[in-house]
Steps between C-alpha positions, in 0.01 A plus 500: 500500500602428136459711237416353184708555198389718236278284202637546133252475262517226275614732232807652687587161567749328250531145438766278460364328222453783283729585202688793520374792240780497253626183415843414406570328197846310523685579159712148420817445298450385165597143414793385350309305224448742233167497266584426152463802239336254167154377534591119455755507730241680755285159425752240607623748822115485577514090388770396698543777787312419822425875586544719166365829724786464725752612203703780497372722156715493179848673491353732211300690802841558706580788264160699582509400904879635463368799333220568821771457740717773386189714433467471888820650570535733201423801761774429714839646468705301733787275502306218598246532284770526171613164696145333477424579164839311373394232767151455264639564193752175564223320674402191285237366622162610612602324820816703532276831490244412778844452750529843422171640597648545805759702434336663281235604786799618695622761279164649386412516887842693557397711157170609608296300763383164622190574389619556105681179531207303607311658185731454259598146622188421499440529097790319453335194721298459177809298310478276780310219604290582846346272740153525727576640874547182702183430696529534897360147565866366312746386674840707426 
C-alpha cells in the first residue's frame, strides 16, 4: 500500500513566480558624461544628448558626496580607514567614489558589523543612479 504524501495548503505553498519580499535595487556607476552646471548649457546637453538622465551630476556636488563619505568613517580609528578617507579626498570624480563603496563597506564591516555597513552604504546609494530588480522572465 502507498501512503499518500502529506497536502500543503495552498498558502504554505510558494511559487516560483512570486517576487521575493525585499527587492533589490542594483545601485549603477555614474556616467562619464557630466551634467552641465549653467542653465543654457543644461538646454543644449538636453538638445543634443540622446539620454540627458543617464549623466553623471555636476562636479560642484563631488565636494558634498566627498563630505558623506568621510562622515561614514569618521567613527573609525583604524589605519585603513585614515587610508580611505585620503583615497576620497583625492577621488575626482563621482565615478571614482562609487569604486570605493566597496572598500569602504569593508572597513566599516571590520569597524563594527555587516549589518552597519549595509546601513550606512545604503544612504550613500542615494548619490548614485539605481536600476529596477531585473525581472525573472529576462534572460541573463
Amino acid at each position: 500500500m502507498m501512503k499518500s504524501l502529506p497536502f500543503l495548503s495552498r498558502r504554505a505553498r510558494r511559487s516560483t513566480l512570486e517576487a521575493p519580499s525585499s527587492l533589490r535595487v542594483e545601485v549603477c556607476p555614474p556616467s562619464l558624461r557630466q551634467a552641465p552646471d549653467r542653465t543654457w548649457q543644461r538646454a543644449m546637453f538636453w538638445l543634443l544628448a540622446p539620454a540627458p538622465q543617464d549623466a553623471s551630476p555636476a562636479p560642484s556636488r563631488l565636494h558634498a558626496v566627498r563630505s558623506d563619505f568621510t562622515a561614514l568613517l569618521a567613527d573609525i580609528d583604524t589605519d585603513a580607514a585614515r587610508a580611505l578617507c585620503r583615497r576620497i579626498a583625492d577621488a575626482g570624480s563621482l565615478r571614482e567614489l562609487w569604486h570605493l563603496r566597496a572598500e569602504a563597506y569593508r572597513v566599516i564591516g571590520l569597524g563594527y558589523s555587516q549589518s552597519v555597513a549595509e546601513d550606512r552604504l545604503a544612504r550613500m546609494n542615494r548619490h548614485f543612479p539605481t536600476r529596477a530588480p531585473r525581472s525573472q522572465f529576462a534572460p541573463l
